[in-house]
C-alpha positions, 0 to 999 in steps of 0.5 A: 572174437567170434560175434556171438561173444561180444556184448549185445550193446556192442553189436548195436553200437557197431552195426550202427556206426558202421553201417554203410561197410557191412562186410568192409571190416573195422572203420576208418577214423581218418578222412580221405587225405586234403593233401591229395584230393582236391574236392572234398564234400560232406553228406547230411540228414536231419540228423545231423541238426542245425548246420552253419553252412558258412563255417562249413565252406570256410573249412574247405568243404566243396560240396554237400549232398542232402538226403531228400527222401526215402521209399515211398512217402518220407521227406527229410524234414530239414531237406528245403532248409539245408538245401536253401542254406548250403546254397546260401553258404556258395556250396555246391548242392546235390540230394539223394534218396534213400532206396527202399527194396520193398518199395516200387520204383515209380513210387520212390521217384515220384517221391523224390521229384516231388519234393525236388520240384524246380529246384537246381541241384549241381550234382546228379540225382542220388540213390543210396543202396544199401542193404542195412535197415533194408528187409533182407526177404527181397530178391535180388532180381526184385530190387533191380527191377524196381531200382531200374524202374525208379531210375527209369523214371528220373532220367525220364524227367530230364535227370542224370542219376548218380548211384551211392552204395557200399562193396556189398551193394556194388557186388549184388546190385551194381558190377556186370549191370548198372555199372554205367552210372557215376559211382559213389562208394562208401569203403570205411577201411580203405580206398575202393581202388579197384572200382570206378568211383567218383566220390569215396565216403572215407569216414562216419566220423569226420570234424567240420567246423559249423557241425557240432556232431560228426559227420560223413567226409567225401572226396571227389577222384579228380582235380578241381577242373575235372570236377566242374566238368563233372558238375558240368558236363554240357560244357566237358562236351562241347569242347 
């Protein structure tokens, strides 16, 4: 059915649901398969409300990315709960930032750092590119130089940096330019297999137990030991 005949509340709904895979189609309601990926981790917000990370580690679940911050000057209010909490819980703990086009890239790593302050994390530092809830008015040339910019200034603090976007985002902003950096990809409908990934987002939909609302599932591409490496990699170096 051509777009302009569905019904608005549809279009709403859908667009919501799916918004990491703009252009990937319908989304998948099956998560990354347990039985053939060793590493599976769940990404949050506040939005997902009160976790007991506890339950969340007893269902299998390896790792948690937290989102932290946003442009220029958001904080995610429950960021230093969940964090405190996961790591309470034995989960390994990441962030992510969700990057703004219309926003300087000094300004969006300050707001990170800043409520990152000392604390440890085990995965590299995340931002999350995407086009969706992003105004479309930003050139594309733009948004690289104040996304480089923002990077820039993490690595320049000692971090290593970790990218999160969808197959629209890897074509505009990551293949030919930034495809140095680890790479988490979200891909509803199927495995990116064409892409370099570490970590895959298989599904907005997934059940874990201490979550009462669903939640994002991700699998990491390796085995568990290649995955301490990764958290790690000091360690991968000096053998």
């Amino acid at each position: 059915m051509k777009p302009f005949l569905r019904p608005i509340c549809t279009m709403i709904l859908t667009a919501i649901l799916t918004a990491c895979s703009q252009g990937d189609g319908t989304p998948a309601t099956t998560y990354p398969d347990r039985n053939r990926f060793e590493v599976i981790g769940i990404d949050i917000s506040a939005h997902n409300g009160d976790i007991d990370f506890r339950k969340v580690a007893a269902d299998g679940i390896s790792f948690v990315i937290i989102k932290a911050t946003e442009g220029g000057t958001f904080k995610d209010r429950k960021f230093i709960d969940n964090l405190r909490k996961a790591r309470e819980a034995g989960l390994k703990v990441g962030a992510y930032h969700f990057f703004r086009f219309d926003t300087p890239g000094y300004m969006q790593g300050l707001n990170f750092l800043n409520s990152l302050q000392s604390r440890q994390l085990d995965l590299p530092l995340i931002i999350d590119i995407e086009e969706w809830a992003n105004p479309n008015s930003q050139p594309t040339p733009m948004v690289l130089n104040r996304l480089t910019e923002m990077i820039d200034h993490l690595e320049g603090h000692g971090h290593r940096v970790m990218l999160y976007t969808n197959k629209n985002g890897f074509a505009r902003f990551v293949r030919g330019r930034l495809e140095g950096y680890p790479l988490w990809i979200c891909s509803l409908v199927d495995e990116p297999e064409e892409m370099g990934w570490v970590l895959w987002q298989g599904t907005h939909n997934g059940r874990v137990d201490g979550i009462n609302h669903p939640v994002d599932i991700n699998a990491f591409a390796g085995s568990a030991a290649e995955w301490d490496d990764f958290l790690n990699p000091q360690s991968e170096n000096s053998r």
